[in-house]
Backbone as JSON, one array per atom type, in Angstrom:
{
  "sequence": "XXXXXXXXXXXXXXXXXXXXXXXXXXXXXXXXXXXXXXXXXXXXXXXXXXXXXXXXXXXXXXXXXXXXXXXXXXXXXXXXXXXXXXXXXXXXXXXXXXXXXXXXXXXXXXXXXXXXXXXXXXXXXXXXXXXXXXXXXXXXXXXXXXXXXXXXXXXXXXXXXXXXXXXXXXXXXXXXXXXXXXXXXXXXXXXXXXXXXXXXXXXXXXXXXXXXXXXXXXXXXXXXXXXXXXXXXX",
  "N": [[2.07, 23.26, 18.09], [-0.92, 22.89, 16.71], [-1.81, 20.25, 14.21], [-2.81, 20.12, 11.14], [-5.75, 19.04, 9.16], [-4.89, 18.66, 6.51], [-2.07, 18.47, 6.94], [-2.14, 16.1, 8.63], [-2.81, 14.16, 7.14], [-0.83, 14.6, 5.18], [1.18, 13.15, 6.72], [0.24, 11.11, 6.9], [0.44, 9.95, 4.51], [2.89, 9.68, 4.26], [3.91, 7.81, 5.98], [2.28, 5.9, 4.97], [4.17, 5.17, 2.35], [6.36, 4.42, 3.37], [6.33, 1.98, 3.28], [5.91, 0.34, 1.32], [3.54, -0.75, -0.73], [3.06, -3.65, -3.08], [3.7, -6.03, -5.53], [4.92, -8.9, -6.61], [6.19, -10.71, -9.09], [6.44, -13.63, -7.84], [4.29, -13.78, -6.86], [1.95, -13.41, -8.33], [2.37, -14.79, -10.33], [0.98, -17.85, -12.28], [1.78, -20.83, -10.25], [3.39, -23.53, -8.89], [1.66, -25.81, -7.56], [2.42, -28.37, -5.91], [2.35, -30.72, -3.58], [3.81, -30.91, -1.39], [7.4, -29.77, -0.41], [9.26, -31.76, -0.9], [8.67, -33.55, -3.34], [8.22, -31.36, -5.16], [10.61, -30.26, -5.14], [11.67, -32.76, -6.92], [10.24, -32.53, -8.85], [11.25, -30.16, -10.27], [13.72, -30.71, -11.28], [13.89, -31.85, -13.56], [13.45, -29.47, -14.78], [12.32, -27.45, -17.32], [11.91, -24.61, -17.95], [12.73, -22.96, -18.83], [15.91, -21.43, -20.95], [18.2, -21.89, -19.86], [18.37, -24.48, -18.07], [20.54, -25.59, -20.47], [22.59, -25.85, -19.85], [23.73, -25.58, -17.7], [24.88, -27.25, -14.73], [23.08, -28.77, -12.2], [20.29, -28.38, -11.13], [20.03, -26.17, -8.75], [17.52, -25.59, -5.74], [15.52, -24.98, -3.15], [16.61, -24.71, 0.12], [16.01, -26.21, 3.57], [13.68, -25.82, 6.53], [10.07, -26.83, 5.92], [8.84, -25.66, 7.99], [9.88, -22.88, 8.55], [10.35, -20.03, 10.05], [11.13, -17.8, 8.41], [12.28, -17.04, 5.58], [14.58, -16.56, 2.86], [15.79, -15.43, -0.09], [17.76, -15.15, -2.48], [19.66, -14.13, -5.34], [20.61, -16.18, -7.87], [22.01, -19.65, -8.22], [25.56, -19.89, -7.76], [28.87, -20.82, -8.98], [30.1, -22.5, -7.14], [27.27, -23.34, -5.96], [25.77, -24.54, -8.04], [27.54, -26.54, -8.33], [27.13, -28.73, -6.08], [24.77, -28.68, -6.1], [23.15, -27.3, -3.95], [21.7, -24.7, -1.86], [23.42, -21.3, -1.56], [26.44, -22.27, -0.49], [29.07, -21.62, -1.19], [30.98, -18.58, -1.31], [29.83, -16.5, -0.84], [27.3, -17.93, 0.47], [28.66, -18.47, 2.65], [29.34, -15.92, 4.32], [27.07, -15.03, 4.5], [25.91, -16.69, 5.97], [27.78, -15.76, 8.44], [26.79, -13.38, 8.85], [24.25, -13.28, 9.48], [24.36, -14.92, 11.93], [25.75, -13.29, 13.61], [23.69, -11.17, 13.61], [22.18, -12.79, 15.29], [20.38, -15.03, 14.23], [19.5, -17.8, 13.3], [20.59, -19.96, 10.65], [19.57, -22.57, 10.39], [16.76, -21.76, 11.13], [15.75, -21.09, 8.88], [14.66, -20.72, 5.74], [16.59, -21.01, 2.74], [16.4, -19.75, -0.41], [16.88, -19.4, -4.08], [15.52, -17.07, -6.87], [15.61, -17.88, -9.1], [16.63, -20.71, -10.51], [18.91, -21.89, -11.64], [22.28, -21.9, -12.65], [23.61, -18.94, -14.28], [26.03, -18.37, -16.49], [29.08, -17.11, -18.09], [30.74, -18.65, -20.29], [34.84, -17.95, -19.71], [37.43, -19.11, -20.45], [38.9, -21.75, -18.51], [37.08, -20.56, -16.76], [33.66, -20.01, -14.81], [32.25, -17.65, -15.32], [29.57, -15.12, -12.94], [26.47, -14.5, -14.88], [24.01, -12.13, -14.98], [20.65, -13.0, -14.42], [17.93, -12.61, -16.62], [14.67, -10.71, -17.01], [12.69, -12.65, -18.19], [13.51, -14.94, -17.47], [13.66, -14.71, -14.33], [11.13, -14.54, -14.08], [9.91, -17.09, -15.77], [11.0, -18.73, -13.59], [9.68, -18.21, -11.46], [7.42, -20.02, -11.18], [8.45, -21.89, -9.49], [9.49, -20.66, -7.23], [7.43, -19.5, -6.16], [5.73, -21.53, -5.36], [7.12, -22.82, -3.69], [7.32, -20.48, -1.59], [3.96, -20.64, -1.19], [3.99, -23.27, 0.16], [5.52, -23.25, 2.25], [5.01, -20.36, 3.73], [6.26, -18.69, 5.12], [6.98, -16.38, 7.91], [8.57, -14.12, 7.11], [9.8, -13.2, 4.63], [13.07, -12.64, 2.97], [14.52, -10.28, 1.39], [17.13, -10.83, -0.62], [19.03, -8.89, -2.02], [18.58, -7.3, -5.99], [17.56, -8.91, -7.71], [15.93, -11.21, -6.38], [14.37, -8.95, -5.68], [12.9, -7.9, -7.39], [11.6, -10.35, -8.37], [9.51, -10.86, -6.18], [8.85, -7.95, -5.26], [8.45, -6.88, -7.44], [9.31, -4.54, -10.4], [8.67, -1.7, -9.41], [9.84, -1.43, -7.36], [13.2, 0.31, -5.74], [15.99, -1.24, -4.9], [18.17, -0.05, -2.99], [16.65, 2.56, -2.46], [14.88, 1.32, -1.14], [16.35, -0.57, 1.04], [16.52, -2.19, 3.64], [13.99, -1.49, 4.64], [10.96, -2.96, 5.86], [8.61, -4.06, 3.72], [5.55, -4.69, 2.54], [3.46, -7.0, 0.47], [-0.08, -6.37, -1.26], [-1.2, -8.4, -0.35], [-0.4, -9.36, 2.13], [1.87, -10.01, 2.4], [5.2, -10.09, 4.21], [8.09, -8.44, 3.48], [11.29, -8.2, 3.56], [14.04, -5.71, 2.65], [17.41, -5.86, 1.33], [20.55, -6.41, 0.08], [22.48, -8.08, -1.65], [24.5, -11.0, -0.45], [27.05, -11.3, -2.25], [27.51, -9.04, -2.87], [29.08, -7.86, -1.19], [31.28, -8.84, -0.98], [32.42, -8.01, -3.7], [33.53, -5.67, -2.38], [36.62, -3.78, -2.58], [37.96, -1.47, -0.85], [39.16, -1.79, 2.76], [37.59, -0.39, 4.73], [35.2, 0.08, 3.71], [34.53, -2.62, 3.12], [33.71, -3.24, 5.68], [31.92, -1.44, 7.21], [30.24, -1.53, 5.2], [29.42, -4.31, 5.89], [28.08, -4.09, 8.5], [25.79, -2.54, 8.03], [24.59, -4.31, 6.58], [24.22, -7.0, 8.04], [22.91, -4.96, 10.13], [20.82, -4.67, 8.8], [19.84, -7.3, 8.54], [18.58, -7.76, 11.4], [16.87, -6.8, 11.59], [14.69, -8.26, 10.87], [14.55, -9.54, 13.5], [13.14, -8.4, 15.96], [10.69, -8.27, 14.45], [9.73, -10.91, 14.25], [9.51, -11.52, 16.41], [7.61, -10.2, 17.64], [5.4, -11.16, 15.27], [5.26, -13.93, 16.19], [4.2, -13.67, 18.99], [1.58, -12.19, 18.09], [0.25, -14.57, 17.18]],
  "CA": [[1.07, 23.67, 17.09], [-2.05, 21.85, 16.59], [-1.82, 19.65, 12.92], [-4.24, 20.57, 10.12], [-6.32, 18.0, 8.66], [-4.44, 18.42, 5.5], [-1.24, 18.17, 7.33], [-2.49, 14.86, 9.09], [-3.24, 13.79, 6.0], [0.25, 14.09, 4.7], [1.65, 12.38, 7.73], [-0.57, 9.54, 6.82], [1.18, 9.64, 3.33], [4.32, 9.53, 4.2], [3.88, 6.24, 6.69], [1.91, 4.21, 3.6], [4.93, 5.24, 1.45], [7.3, 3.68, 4.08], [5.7, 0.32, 3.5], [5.46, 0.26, -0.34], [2.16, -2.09, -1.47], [3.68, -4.25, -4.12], [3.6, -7.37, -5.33], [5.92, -8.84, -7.43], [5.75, -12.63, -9.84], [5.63, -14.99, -7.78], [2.88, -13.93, -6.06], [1.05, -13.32, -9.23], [2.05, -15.74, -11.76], [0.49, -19.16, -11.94], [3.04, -21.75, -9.71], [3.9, -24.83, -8.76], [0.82, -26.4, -6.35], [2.74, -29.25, -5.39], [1.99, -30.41, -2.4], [5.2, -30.94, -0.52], [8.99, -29.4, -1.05], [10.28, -32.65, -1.59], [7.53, -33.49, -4.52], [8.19, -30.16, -5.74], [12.4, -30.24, -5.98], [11.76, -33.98, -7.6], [9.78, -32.26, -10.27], [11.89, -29.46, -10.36], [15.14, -31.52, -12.16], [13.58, -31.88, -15.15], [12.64, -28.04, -15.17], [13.09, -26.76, -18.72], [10.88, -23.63, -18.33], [13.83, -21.64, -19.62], [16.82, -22.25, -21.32], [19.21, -22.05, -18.51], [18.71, -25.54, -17.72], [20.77, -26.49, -21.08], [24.29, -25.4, -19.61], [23.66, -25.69, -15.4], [25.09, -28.9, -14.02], [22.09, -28.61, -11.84], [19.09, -27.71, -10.4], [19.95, -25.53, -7.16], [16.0, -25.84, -5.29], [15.76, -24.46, -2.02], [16.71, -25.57, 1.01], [15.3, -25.6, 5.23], [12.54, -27.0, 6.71], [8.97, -26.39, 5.8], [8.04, -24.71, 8.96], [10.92, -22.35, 8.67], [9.92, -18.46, 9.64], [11.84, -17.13, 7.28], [12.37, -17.91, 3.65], [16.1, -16.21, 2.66], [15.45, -15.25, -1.54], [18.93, -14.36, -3.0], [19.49, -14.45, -7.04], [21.0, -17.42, -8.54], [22.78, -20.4, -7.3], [26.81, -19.25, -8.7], [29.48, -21.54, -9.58], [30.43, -23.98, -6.1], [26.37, -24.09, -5.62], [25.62, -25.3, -9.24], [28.22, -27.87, -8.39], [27.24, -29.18, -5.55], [23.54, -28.86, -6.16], [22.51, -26.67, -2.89], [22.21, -23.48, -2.37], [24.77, -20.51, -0.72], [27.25, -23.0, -0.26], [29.93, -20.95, -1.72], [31.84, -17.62, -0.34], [28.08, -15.29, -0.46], [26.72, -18.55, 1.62], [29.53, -18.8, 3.9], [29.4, -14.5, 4.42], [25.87, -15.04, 5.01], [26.23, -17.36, 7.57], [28.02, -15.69, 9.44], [26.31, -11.94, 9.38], [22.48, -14.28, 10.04], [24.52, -15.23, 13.49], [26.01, -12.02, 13.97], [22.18, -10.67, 14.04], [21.19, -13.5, 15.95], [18.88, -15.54, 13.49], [20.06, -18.69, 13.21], [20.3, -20.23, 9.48], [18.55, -23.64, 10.37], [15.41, -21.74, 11.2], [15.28, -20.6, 7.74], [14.62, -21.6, 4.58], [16.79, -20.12, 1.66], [16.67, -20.23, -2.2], [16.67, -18.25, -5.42], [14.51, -16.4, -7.58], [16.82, -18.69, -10.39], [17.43, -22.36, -9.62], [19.93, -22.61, -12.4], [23.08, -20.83, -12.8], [23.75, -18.39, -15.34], [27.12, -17.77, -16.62], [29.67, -16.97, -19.71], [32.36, -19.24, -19.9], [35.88, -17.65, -19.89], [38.21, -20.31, -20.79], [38.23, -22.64, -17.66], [36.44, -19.93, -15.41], [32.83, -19.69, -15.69], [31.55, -16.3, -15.02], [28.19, -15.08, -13.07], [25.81, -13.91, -15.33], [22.65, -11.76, -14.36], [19.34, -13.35, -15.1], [16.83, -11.5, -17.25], [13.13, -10.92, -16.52], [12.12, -13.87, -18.19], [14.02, -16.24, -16.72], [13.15, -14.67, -13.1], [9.46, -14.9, -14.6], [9.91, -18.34, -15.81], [11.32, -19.55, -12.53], [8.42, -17.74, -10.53], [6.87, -21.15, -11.18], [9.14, -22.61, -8.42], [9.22, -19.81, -6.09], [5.48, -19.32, -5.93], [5.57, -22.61, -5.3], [7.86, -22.63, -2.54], [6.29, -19.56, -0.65], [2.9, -21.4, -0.39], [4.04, -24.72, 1.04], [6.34, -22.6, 3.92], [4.32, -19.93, 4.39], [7.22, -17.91, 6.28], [6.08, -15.2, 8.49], [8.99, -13.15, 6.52], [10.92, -13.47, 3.41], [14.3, -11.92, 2.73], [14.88, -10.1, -0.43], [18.15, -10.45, -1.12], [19.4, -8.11, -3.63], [17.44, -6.43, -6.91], [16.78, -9.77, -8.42], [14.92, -11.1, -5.63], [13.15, -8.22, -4.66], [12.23, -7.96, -8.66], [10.64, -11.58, -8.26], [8.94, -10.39, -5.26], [7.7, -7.05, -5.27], [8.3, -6.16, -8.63], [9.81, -3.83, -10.69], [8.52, -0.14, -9.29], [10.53, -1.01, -6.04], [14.18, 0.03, -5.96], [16.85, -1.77, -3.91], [18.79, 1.03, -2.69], [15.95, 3.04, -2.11], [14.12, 0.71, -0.14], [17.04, -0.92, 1.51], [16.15, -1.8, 5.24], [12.65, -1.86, 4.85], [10.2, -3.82, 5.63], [7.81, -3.85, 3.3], [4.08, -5.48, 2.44], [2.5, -7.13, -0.47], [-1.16, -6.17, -1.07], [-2.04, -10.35, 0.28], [0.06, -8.96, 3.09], [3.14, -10.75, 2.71], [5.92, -9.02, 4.54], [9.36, -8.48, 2.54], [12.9, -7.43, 4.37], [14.8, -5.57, 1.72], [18.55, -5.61, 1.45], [21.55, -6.8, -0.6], [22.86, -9.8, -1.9], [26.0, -11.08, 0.45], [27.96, -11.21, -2.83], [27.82, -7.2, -2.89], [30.47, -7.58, -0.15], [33.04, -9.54, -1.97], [32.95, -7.46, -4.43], [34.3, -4.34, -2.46], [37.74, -3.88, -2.76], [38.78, -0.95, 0.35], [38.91, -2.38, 3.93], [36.96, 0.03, 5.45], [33.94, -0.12, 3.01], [33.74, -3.71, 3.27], [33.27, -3.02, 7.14], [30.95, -0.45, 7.03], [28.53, -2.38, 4.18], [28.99, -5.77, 6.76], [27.71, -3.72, 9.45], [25.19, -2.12, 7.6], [24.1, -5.65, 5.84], [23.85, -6.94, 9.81], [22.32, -3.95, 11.04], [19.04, -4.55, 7.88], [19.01, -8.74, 8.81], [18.43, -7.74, 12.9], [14.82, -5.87, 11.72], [13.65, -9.41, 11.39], [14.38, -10.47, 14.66], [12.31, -8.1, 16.96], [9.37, -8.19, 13.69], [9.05, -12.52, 14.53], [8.86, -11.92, 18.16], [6.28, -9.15, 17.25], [4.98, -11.99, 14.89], [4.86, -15.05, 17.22], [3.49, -12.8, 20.29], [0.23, -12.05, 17.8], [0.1, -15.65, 16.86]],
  "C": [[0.25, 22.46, 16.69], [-1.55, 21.24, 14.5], [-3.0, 19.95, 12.88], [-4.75, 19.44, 9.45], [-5.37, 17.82, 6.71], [-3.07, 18.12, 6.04], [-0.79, 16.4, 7.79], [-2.43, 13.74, 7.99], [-1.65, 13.57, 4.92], [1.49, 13.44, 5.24], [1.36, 10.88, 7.65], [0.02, 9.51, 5.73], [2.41, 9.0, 3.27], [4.97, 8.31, 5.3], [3.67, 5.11, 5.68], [2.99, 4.17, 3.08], [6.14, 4.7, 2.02], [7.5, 2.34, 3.95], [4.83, -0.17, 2.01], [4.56, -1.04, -0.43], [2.99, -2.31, -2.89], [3.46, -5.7, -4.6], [4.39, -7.75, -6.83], [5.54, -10.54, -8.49], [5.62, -13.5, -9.63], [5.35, -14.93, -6.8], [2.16, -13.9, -6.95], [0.84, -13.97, -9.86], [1.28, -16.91, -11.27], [1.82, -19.93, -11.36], [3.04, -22.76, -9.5], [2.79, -24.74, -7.34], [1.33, -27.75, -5.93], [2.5, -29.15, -3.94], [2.88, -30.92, -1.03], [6.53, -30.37, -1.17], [9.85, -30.78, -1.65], [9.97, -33.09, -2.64], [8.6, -32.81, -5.31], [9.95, -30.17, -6.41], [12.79, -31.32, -6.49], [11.59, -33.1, -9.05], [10.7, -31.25, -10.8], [13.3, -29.94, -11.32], [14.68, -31.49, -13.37], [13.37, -30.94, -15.31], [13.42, -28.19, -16.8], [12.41, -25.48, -19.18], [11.58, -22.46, -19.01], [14.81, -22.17, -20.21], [18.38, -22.18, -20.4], [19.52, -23.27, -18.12], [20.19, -26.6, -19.07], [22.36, -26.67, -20.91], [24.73, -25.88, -17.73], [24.09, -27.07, -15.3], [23.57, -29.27, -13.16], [21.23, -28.08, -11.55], [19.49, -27.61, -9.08], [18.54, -25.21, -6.8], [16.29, -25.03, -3.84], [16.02, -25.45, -0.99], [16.2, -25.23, 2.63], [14.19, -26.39, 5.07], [11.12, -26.11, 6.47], [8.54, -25.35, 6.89], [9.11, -23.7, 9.81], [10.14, -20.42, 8.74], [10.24, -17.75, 8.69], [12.43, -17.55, 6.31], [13.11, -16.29, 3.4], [15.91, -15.8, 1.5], [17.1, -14.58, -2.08], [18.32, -14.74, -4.59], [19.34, -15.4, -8.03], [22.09, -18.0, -7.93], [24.23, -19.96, -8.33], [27.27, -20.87, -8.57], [29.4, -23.13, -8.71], [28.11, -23.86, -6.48], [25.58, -25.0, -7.05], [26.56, -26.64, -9.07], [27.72, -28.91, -7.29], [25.37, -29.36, -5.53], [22.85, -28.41, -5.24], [23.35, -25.54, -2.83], [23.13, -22.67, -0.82], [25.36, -21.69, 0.23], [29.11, -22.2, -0.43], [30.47, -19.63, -1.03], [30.63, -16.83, -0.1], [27.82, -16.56, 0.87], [27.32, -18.17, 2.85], [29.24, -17.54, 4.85], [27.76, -14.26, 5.2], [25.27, -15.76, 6.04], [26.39, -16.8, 8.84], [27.23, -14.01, 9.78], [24.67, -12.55, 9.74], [22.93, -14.15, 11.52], [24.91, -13.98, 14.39], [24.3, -11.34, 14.01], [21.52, -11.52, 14.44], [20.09, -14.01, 15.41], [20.1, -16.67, 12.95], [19.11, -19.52, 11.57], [19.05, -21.61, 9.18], [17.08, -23.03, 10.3], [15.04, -21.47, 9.84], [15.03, -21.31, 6.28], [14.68, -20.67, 3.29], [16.54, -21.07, 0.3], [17.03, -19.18, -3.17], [15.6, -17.86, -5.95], [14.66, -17.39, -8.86], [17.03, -19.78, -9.88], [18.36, -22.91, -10.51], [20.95, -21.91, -12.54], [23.3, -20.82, -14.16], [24.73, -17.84, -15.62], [27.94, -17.3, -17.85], [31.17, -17.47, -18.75], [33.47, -18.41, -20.11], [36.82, -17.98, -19.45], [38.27, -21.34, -19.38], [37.14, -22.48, -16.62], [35.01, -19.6, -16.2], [32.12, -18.39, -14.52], [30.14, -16.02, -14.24], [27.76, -14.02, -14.16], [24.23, -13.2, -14.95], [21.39, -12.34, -15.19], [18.31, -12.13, -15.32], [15.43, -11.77, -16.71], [12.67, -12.23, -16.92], [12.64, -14.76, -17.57], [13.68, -16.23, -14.75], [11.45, -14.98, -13.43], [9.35, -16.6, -14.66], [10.1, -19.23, -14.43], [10.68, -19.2, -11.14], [7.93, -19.01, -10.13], [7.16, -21.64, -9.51], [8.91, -21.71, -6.91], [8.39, -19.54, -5.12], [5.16, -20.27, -5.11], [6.31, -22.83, -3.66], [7.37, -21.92, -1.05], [5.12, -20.64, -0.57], [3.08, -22.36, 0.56], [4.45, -24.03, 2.56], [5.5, -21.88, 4.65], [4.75, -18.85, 5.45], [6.49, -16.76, 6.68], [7.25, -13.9, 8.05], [9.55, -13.79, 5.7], [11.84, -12.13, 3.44], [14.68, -11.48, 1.48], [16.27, -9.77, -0.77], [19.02, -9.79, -2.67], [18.59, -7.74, -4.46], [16.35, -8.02, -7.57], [16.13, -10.72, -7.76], [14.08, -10.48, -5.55], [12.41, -7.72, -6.35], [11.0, -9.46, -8.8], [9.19, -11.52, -7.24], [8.12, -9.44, -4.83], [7.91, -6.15, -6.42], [9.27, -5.03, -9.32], [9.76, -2.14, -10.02], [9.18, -0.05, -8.23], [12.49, -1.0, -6.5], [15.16, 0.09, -4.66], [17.18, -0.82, -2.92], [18.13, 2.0, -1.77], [15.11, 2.63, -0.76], [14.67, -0.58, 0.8], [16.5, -0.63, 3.18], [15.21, -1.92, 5.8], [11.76, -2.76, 5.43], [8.56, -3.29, 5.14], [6.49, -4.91, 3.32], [3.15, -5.64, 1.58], [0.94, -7.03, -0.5], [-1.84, -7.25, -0.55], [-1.56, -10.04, 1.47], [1.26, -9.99, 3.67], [4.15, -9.94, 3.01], [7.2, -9.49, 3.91], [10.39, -7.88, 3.04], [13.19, -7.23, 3.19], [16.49, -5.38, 1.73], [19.34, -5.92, 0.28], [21.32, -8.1, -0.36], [24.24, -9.52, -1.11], [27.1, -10.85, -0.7], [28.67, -9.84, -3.12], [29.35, -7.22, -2.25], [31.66, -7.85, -0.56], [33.4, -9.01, -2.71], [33.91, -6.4, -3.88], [35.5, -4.43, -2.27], [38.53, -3.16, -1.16], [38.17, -1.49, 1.54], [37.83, -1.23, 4.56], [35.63, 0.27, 4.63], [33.61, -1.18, 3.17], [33.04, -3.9, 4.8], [32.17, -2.79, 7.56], [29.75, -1.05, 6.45], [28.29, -3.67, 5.02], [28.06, -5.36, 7.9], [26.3, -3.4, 8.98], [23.8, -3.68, 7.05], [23.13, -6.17, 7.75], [22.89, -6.46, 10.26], [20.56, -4.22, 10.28], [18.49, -6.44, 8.51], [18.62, -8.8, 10.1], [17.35, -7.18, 12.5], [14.24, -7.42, 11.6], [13.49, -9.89, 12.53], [13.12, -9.8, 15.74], [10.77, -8.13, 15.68], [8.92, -10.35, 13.87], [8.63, -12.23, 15.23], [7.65, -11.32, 17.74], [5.02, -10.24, 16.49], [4.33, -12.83, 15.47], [3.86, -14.02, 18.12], [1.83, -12.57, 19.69], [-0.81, -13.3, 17.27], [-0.24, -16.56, 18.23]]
}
């Protein structure tokens, strides 16, 4: 059966709506024009754009090399990467390590960070807790981010988890929903959506954590054939 122009028409709807237009804070806010990463995570130590910095051992900054395809975005650096001052170092890093190689995307090429470069926690008694960062503080630390994206320039970013993909493409997109994706800011920055690796640790039955590793895997392998696709038009 032949399609009706109104039919066509909602065929064409339901492709844009695959590829949510968004744009999230730090593409919008004002950021950090420094004009190198290493500049940039000098100035960065002294941040005090929030009050996060008055508890953090340090400033977690990003890490990879400038001319890294892909720029990694998880939440906030947790307990080991606040200690050690770089980021997914800790059991998410490690987890994320190894499901990057398992989809064949090797971590050097990339260049991860946060939305948060300070960790946010509640002490309870020697153990200190993660805490979720609020809009402002992902707002506030846009600065950096913004900042970050320009210099790299990746031909994808990774939205790990809500509070990434809140820094990124904003509030009207939701995780879950748009898990898998690849989406595209109205400047035409492209955005992988998925989880944060720490999701995984949390789950408790063996065959869920399986299932969500596979699954996790199965969303970081859409970047690999979208570079080649990338490079090849480059």
């Amino acid at each position: 059966m032949q399609a009706t122009d109104g039919s066509k028409a909602s065929m064409r709807t339901r492709d844009t709506d695959s590829r949510v237009l968004a744009s999230g804070i730090a593409y919008q806010e004002p950021h950090s024009h420094t004009s190198s990463l290493k500049r940039m995570r000098d100035e960065a130590q002294a941040c005090e754009r929030c009050e996060l910095y008055r508890h953090a051992t340090h400033v977690v900054f990003g890490e990879g090399t400038k001319a890294a395809s892909i720029v990694l975005v998880g939440e906030q650096p947790g307990d080991k990467e606040d200690l050690a001052a770089r980021p997914f170092v800790g059991p998410a890093g490690r987890l994320l390590n190894e499901c990057l190689s398992e989809a064949g995307i090797d971590r050097a090429d990339c260049y991860v960070t946060n939305a948060v470069k300070h960790f946010k926690f509640e002490q309870r008694g020697k153990r200190r807790l993660h805490s979720k960062p609020n809009a402002g503080e992902v707002r506030a630390c846009a600065w950096w981010l913004g900042g970050e994206l320009d210099i790299v320039k990746p031909k994808l970013v990774v939205a790990l988890g809500a509070t990434a993909l809140l820094a990124l493409l904003g509030r009207s997109v939701g995780l879950m929903k748009q898990r898998g994706k690849l989406l595209e800011t109205p400047a035409g920055h492209p955005v992988l959506v998925t989880i944060h690796p720490s999701f995984l640790l949390r789950l408790r039955a063996q065959g869920d954590i399986e299932a969500e590793r596979r699954l996790f895997v199965q969303d970081l392998t859409k970047a690999v054939p979208f570079l080649k696709q990338t490079s090849a038009q480059h």
